[in-house]
Biopython code that builds the backbone (N, CA, C, O; Angstrom):
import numpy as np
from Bio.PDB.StructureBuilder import StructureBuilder

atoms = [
    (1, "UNK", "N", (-11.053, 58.637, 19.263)),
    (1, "UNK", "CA", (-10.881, 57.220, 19.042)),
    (1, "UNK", "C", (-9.409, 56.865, 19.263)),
    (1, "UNK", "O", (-8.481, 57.458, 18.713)),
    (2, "UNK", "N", (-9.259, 55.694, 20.244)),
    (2, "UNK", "CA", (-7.911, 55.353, 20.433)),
    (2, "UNK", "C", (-7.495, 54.124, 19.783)),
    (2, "UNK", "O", (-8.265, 53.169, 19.889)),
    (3, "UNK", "N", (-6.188, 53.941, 18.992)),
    (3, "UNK", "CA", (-5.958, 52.809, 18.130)),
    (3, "UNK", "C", (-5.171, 52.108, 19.117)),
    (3, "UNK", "O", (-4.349, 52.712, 19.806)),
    (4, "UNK", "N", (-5.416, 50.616, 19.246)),
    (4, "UNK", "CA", (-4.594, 49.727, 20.270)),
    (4, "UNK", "C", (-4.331, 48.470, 18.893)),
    (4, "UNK", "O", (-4.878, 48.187, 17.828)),
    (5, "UNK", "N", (-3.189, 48.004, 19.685)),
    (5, "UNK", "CA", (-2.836, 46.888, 19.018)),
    (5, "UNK", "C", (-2.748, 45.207, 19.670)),
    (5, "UNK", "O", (-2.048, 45.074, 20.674)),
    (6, "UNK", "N", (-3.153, 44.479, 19.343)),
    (6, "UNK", "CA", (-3.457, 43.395, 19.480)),
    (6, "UNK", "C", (-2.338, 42.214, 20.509)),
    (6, "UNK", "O", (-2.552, 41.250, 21.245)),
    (7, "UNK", "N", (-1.181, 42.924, 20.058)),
    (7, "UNK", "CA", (-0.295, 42.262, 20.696)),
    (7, "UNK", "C", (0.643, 43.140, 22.012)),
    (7, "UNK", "O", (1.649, 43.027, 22.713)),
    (8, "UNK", "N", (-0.182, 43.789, 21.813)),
    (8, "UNK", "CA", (0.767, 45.386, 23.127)),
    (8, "UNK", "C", (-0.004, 45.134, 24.822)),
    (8, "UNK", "O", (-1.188, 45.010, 25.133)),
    (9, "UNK", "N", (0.653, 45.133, 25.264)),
    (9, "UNK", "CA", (0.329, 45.064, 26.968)),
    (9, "UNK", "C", (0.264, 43.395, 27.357)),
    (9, "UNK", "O", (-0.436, 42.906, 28.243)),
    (10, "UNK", "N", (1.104, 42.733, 26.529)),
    (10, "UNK", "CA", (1.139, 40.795, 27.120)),
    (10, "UNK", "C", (2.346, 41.246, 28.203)),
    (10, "UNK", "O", (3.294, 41.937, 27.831)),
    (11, "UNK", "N", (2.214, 40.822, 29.436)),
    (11, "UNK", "CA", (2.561, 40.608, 30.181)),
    (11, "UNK", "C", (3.648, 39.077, 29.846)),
    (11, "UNK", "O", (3.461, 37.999, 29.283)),
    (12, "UNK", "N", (4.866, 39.776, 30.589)),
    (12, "UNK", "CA", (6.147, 38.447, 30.523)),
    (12, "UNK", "C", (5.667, 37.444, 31.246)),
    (12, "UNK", "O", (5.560, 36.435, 30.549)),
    (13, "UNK", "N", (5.227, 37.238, 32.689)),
    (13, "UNK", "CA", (4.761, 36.324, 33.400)),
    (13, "UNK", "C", (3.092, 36.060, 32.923)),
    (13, "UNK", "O", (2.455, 37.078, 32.650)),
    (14, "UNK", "N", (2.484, 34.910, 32.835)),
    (14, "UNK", "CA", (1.031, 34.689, 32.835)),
    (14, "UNK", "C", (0.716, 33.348, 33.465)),
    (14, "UNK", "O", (0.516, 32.289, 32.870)),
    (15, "UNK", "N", (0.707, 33.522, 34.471)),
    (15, "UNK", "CA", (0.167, 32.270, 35.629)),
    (15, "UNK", "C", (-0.600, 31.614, 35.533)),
    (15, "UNK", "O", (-0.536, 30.394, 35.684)),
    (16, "UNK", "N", (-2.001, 32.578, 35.114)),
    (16, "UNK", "CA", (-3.326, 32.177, 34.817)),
    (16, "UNK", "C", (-3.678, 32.703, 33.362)),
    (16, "UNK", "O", (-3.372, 33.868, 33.108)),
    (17, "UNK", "N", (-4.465, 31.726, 32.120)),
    (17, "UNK", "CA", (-5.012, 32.294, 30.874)),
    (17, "UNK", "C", (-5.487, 33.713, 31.263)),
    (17, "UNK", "O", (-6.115, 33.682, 32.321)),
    (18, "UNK", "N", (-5.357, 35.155, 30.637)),
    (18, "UNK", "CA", (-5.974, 36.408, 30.262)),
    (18, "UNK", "C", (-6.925, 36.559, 29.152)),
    (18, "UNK", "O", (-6.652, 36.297, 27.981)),
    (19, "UNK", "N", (-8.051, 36.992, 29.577)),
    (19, "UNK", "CA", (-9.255, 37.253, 28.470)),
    (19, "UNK", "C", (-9.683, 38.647, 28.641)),
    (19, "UNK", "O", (-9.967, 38.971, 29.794)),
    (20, "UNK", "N", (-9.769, 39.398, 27.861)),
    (20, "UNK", "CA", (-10.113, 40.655, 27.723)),
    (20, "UNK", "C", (-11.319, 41.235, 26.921)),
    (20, "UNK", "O", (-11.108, 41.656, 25.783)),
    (21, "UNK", "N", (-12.226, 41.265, 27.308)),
    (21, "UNK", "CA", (-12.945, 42.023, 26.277)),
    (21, "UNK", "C", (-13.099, 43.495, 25.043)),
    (21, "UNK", "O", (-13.698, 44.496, 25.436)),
    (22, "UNK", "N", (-12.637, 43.471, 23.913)),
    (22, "UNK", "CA", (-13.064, 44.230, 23.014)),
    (22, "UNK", "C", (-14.143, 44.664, 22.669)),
    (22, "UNK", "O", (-14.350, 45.873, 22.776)),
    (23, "UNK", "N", (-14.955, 43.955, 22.250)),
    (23, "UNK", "CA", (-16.050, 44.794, 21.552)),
    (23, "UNK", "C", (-17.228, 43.999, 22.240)),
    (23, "UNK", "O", (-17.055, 42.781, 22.229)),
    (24, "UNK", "N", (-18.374, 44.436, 22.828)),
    (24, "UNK", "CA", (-19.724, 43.741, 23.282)),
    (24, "UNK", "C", (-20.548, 44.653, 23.147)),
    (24, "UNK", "O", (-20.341, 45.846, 23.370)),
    (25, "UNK", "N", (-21.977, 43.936, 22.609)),
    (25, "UNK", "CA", (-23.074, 44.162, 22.015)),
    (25, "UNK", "C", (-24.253, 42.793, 23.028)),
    (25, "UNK", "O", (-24.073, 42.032, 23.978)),
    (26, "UNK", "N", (-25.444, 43.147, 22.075)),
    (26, "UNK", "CA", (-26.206, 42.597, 22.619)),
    (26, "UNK", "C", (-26.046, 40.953, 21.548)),
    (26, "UNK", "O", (-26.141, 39.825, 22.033)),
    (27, "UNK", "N", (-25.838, 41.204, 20.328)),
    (27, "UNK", "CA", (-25.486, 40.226, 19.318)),
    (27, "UNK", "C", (-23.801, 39.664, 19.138)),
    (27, "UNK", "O", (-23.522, 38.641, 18.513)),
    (28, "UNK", "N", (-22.930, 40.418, 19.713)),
    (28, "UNK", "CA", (-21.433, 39.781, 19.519)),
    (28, "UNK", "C", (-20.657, 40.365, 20.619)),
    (28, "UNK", "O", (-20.818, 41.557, 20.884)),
    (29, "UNK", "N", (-19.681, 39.516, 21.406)),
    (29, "UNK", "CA", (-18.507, 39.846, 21.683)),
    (29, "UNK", "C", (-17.340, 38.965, 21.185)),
    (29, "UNK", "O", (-17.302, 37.781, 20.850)),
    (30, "UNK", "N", (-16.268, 40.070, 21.256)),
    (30, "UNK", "CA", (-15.038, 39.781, 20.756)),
    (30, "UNK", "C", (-14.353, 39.928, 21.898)),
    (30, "UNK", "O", (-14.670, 40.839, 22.664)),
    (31, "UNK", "N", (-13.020, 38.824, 22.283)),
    (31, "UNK", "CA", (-12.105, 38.457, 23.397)),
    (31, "UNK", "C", (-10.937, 38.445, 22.649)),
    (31, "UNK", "O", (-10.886, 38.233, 21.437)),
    (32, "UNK", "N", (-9.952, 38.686, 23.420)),
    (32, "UNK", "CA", (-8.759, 38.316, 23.326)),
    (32, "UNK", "C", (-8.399, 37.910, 24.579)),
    (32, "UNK", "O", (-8.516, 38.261, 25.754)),
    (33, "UNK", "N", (-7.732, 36.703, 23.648)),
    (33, "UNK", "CA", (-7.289, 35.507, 25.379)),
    (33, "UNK", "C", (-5.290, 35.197, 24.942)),
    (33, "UNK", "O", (-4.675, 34.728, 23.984)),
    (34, "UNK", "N", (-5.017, 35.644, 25.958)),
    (34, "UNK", "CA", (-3.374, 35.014, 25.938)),
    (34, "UNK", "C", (-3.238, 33.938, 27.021)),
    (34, "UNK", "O", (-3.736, 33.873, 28.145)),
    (35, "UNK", "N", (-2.561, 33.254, 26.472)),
    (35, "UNK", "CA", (-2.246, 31.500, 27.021)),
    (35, "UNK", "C", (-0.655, 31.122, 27.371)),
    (35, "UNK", "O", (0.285, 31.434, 26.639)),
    (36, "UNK", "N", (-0.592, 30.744, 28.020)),
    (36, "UNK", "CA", (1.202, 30.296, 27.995)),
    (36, "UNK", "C", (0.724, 29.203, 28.689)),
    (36, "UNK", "O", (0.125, 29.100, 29.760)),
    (37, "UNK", "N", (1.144, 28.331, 27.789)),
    (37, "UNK", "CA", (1.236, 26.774, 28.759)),
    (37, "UNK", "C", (-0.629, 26.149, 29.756)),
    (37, "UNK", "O", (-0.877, 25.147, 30.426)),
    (38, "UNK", "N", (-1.460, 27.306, 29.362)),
    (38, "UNK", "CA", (-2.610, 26.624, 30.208)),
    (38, "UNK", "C", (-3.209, 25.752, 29.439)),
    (38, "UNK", "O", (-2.646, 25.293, 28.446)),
    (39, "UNK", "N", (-4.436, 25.411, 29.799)),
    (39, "UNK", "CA", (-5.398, 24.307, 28.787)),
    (39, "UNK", "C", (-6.746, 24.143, 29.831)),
    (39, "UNK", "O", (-6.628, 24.278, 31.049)),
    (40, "UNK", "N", (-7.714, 23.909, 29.329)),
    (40, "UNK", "CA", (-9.012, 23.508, 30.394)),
    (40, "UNK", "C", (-8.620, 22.460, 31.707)),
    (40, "UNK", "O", (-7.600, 21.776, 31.629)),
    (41, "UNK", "N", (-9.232, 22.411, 32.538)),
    (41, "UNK", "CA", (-9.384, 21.540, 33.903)),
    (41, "UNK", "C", (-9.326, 20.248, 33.305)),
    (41, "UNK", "O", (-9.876, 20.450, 32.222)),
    (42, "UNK", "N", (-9.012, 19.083, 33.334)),
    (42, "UNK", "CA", (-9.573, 17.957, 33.252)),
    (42, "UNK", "C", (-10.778, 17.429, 33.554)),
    (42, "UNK", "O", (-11.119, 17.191, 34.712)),
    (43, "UNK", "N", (-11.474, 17.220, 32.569)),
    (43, "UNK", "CA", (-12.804, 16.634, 31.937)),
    (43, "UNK", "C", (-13.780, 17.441, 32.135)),
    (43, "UNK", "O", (-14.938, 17.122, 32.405)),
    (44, "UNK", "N", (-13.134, 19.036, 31.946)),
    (44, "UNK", "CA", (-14.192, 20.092, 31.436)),
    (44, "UNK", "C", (-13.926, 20.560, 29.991)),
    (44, "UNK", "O", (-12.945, 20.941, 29.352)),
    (45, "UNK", "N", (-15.545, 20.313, 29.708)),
    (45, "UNK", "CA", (-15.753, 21.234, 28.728)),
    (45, "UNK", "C", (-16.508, 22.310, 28.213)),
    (45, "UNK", "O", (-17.400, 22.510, 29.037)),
    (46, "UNK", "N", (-16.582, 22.870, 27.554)),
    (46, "UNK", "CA", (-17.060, 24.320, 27.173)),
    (46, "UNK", "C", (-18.026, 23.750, 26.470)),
    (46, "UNK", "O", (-17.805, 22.892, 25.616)),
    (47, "UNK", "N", (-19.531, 24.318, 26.870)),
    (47, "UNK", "CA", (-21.341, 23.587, 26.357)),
    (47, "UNK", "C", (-21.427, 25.256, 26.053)),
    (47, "UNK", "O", (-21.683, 25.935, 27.047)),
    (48, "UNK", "N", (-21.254, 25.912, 24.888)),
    (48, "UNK", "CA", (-21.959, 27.293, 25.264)),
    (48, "UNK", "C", (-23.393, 27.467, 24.236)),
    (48, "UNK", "O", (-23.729, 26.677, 23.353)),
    (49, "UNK", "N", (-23.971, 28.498, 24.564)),
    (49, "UNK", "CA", (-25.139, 29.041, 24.379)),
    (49, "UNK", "C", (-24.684, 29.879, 22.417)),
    (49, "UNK", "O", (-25.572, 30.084, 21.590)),
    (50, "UNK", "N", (-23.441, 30.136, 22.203)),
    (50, "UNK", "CA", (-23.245, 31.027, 21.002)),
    (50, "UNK", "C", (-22.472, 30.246, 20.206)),
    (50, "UNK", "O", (-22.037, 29.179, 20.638)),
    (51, "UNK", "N", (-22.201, 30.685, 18.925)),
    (51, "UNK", "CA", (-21.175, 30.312, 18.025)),
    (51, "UNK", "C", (-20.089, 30.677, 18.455)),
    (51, "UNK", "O", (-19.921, 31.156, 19.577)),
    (52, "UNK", "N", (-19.368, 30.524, 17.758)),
    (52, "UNK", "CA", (-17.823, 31.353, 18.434)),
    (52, "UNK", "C", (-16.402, 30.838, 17.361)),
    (52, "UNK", "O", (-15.832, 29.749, 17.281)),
    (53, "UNK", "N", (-16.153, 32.236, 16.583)),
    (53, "UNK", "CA", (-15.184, 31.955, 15.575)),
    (53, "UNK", "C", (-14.212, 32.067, 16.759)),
    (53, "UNK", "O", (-14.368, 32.552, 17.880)),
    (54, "UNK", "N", (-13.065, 31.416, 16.119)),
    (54, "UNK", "CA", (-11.854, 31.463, 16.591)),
    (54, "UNK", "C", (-10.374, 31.603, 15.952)),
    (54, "UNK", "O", (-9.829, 30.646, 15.402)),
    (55, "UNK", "N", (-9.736, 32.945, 16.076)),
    (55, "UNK", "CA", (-8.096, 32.695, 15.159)),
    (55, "UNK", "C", (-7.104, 32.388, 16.020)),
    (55, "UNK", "O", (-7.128, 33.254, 16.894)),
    (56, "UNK", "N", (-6.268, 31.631, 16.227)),
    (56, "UNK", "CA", (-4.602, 31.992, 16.804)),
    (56, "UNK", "C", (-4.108, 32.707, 16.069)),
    (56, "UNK", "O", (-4.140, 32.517, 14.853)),
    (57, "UNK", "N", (-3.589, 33.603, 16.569)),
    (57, "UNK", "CA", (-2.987, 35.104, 16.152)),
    (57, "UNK", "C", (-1.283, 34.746, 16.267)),
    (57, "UNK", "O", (-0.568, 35.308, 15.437)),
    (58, "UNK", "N", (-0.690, 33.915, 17.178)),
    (58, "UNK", "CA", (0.351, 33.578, 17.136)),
    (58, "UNK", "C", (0.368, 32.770, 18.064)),
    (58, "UNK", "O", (-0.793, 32.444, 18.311)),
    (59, "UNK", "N", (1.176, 32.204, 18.804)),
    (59, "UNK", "CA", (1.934, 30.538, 19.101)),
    (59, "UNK", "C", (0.998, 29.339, 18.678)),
    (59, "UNK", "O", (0.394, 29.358, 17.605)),
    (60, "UNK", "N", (0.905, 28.269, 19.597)),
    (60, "UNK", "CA", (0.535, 26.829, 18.898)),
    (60, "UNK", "C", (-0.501, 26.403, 20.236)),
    (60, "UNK", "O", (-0.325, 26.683, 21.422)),
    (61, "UNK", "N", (-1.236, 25.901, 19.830)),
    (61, "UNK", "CA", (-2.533, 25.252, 20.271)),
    (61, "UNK", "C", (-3.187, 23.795, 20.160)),
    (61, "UNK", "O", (-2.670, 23.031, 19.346)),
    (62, "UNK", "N", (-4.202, 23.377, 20.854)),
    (62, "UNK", "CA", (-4.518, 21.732, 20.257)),
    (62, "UNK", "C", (-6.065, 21.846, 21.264)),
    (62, "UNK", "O", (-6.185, 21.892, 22.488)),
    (63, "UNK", "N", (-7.013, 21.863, 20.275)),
    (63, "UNK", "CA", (-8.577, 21.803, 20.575)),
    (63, "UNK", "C", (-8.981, 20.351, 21.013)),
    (63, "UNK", "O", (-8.230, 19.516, 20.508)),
    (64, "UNK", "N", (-9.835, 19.887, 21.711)),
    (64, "UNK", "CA", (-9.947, 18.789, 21.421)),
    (64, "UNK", "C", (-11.983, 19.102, 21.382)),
    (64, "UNK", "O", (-12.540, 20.140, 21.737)),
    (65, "UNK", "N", (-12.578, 17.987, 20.907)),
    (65, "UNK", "CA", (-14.016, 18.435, 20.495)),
    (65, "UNK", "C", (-14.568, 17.105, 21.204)),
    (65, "UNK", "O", (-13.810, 16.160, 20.987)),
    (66, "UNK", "N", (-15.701, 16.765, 22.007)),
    (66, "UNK", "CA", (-16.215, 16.119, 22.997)),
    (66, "UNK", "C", (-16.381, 14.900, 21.702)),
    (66, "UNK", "O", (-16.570, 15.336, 20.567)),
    (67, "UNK", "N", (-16.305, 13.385, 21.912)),
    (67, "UNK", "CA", (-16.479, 12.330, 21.279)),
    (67, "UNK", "C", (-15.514, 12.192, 19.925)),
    (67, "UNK", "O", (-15.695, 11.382, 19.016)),
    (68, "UNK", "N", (-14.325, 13.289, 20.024)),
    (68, "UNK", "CA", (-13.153, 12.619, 19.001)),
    (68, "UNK", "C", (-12.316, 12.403, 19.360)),
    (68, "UNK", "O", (-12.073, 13.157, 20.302)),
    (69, "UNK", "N", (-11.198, 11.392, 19.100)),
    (69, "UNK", "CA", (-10.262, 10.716, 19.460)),
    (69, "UNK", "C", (-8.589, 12.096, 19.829)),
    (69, "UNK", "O", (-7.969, 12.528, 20.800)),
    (70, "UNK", "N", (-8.585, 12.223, 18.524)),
    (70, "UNK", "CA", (-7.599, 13.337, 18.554)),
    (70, "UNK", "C", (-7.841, 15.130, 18.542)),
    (70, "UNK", "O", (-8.731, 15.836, 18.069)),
    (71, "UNK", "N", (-7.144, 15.294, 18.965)),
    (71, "UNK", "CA", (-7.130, 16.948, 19.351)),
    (71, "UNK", "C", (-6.415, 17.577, 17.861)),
    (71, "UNK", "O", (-5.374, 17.188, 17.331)),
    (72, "UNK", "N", (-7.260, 18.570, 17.441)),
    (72, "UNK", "CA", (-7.349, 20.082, 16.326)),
    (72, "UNK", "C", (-5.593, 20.466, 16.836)),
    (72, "UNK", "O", (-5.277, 20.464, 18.026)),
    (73, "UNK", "N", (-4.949, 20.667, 16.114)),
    (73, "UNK", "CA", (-3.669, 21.299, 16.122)),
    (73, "UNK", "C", (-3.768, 22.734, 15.736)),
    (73, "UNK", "O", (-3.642, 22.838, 14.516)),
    (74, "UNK", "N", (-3.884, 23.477, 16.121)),
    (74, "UNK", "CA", (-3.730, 25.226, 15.541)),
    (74, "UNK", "C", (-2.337, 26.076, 15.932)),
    (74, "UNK", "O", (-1.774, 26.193, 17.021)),
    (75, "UNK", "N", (-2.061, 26.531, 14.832)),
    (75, "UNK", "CA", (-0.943, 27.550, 14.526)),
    (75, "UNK", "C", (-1.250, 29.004, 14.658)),
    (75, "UNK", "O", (-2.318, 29.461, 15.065)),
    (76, "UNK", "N", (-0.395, 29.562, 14.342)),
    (76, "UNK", "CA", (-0.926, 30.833, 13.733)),
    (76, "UNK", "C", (-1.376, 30.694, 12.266)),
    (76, "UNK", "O", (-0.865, 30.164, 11.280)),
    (77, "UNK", "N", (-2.667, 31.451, 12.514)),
    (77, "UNK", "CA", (-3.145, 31.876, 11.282)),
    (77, "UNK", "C", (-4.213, 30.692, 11.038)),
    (77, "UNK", "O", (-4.824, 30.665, 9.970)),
    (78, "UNK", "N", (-4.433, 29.742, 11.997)),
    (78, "UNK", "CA", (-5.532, 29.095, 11.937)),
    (78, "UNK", "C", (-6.614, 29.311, 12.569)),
    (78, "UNK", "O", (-6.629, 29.611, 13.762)),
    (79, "UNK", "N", (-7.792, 29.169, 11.748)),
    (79, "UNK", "CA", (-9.025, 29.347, 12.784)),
    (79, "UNK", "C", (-10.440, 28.868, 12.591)),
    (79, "UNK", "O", (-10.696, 28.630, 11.411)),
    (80, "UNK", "N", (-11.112, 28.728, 13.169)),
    (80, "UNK", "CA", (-11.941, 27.801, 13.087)),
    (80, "UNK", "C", (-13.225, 28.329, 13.770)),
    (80, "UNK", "O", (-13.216, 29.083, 14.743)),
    (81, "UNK", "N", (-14.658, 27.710, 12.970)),
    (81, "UNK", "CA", (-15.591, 28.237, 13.814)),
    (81, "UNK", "C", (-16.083, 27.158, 14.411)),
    (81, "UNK", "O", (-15.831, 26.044, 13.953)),
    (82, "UNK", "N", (-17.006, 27.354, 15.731)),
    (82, "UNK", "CA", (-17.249, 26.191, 16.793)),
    (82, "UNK", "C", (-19.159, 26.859, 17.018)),
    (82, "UNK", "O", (-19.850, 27.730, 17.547)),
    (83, "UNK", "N", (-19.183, 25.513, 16.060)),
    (83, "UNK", "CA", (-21.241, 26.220, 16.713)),
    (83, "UNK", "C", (-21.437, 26.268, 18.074)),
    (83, "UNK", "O", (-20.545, 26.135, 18.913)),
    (84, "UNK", "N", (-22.416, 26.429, 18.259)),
    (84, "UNK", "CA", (-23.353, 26.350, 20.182)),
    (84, "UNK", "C", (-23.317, 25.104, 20.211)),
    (84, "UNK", "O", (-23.687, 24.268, 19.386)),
    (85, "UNK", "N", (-22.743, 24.992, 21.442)),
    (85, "UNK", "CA", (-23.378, 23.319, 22.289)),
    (85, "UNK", "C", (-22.596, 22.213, 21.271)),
    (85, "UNK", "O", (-22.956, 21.065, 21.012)),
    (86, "UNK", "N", (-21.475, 22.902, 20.808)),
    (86, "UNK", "CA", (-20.237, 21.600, 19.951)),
    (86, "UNK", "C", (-19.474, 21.886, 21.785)),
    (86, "UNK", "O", (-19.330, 22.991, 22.308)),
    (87, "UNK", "N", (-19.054, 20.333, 22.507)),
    (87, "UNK", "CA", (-18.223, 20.700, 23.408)),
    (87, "UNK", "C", (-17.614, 20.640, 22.959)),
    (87, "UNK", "O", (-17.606, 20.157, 21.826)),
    (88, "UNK", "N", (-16.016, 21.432, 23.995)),
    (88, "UNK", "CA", (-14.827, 21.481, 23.038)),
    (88, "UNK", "C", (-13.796, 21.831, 24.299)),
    (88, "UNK", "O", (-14.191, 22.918, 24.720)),
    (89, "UNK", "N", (-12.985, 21.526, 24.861)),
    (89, "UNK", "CA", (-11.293, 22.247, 25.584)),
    (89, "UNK", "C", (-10.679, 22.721, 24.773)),
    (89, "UNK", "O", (-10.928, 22.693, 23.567)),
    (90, "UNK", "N", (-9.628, 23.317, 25.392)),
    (90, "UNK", "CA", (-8.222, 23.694, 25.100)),
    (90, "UNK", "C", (-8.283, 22.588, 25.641)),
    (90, "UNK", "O", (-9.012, 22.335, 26.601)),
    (91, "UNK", "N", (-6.961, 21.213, 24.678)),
    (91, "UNK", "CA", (-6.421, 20.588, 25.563)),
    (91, "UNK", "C", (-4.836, 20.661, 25.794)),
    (91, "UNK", "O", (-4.266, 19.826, 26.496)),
    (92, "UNK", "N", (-4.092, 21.817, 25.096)),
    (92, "UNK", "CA", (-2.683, 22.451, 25.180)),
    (92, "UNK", "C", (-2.525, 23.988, 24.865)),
    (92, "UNK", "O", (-3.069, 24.590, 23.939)),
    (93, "UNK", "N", (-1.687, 24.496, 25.802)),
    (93, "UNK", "CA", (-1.168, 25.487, 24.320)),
    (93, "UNK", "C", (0.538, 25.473, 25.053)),
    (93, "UNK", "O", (0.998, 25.090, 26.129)),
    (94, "UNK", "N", (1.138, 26.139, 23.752)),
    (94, "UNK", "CA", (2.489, 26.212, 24.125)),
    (94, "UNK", "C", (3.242, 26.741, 25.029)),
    (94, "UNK", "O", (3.632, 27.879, 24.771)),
    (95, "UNK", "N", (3.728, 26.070, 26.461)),
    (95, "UNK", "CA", (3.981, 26.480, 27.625)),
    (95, "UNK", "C", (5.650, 27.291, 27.210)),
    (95, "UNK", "O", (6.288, 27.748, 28.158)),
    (96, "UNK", "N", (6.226, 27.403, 25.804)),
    (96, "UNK", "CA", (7.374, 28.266, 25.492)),
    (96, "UNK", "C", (7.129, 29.402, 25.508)),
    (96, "UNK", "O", (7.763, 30.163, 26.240)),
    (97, "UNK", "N", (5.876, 29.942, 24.490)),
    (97, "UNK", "CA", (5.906, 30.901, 24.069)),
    (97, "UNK", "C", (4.397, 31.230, 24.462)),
    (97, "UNK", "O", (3.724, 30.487, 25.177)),
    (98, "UNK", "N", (3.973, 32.344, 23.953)),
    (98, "UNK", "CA", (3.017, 32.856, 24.527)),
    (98, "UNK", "C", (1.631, 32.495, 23.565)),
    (98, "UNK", "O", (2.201, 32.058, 22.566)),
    (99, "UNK", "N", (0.854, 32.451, 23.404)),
    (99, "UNK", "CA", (-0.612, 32.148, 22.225)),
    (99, "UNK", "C", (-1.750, 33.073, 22.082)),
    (99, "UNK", "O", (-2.776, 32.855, 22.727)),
    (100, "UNK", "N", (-1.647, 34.195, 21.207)),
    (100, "UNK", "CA", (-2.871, 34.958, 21.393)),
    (100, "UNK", "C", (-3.764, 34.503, 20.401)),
    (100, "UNK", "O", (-3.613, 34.176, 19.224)),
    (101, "UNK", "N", (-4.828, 34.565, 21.237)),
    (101, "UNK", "CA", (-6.417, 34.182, 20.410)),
    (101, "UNK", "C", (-7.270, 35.420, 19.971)),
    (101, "UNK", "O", (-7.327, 36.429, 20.674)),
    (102, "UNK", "N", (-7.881, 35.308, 18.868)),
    (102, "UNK", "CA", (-9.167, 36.029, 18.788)),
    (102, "UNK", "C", (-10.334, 35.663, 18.742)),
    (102, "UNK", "O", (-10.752, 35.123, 17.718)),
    (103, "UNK", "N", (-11.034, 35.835, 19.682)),
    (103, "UNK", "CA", (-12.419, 34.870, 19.781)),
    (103, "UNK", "C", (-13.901, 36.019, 19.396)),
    (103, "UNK", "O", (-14.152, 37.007, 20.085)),
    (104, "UNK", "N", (-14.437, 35.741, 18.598)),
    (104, "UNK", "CA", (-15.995, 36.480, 18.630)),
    (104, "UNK", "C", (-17.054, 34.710, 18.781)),
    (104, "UNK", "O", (-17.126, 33.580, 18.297)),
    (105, "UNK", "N", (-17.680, 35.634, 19.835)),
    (105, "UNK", "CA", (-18.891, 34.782, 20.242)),
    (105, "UNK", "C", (-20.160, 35.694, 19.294)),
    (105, "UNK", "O", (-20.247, 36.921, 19.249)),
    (106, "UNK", "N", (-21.088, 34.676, 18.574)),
    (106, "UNK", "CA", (-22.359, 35.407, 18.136)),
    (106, "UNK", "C", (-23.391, 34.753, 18.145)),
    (106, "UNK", "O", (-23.257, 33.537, 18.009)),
    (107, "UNK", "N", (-24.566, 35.227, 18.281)),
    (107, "UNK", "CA", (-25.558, 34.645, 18.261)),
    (107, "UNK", "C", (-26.237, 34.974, 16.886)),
    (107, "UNK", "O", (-26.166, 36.085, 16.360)),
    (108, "UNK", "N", (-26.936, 33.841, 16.330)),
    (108, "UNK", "CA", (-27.535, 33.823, 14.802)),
    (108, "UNK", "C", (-28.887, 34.819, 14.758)),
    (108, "UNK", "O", (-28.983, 35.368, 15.856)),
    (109, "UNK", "N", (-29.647, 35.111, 14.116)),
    (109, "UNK", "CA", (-30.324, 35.965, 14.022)),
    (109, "UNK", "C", (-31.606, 35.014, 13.811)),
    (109, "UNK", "O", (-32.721, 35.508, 13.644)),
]
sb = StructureBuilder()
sb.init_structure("model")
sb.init_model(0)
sb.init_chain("A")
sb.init_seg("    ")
for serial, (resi, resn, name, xyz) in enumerate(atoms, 1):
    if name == "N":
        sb.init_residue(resn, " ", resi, " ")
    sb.init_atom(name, np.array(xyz, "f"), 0.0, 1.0, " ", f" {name:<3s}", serial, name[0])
structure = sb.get_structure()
């Protein structure tokens, strides 16, 4: 068994968001996504099929959720769960510093 750490292998440059998979099953996967400065396409949003908790692990973020006015602000150490079929973007993250996420997608039983 090899122990890795969460914040080891971020790359200085990130052009494009990185998502990595950790752990997948037939009932859960877990991602880790690093962000610098990206956010969704304009006037896409994410319709998915699973739940999907979510932490920022470190820098700053801003959700926005389909039919609300203002966008979710997240820090570190915030996190939030997002049922199936809630739409939702990234509509920021902090183009200073870098933003790692922890995402598990699950399906209910």
């Amino acid at each position: 068994m090899k122990i890795k750490n969460i914040f080891s292998d971020i790359p200085v440059e990130i052009p494009d968001e990185l998502t990595e998979t950790i752990v997948s099953s037939a009932d859960i996967r877990i991602e880790r996504i690093i962000s610098k400065g990206q956010h969704s396409p304009e006037n896409f949003w994410y319709d998915q099929d699973q739940d999907e908790w979510v932490i920022l692990l470190k820098g700053k973020a801003k959700l926005k959720f389909y039919g609300q006015r203002e966008a979710v602000e997240l820090a570190a150490g915030d996190y939030i769960n997002i049922p199936s079929h809630k739409k939702h973007r990234v509509e920021w993250t902090d183009p200073g510093e870098v933003s790692v996420w922890l995402t598990v997608y699950y399906w209910e039983a």
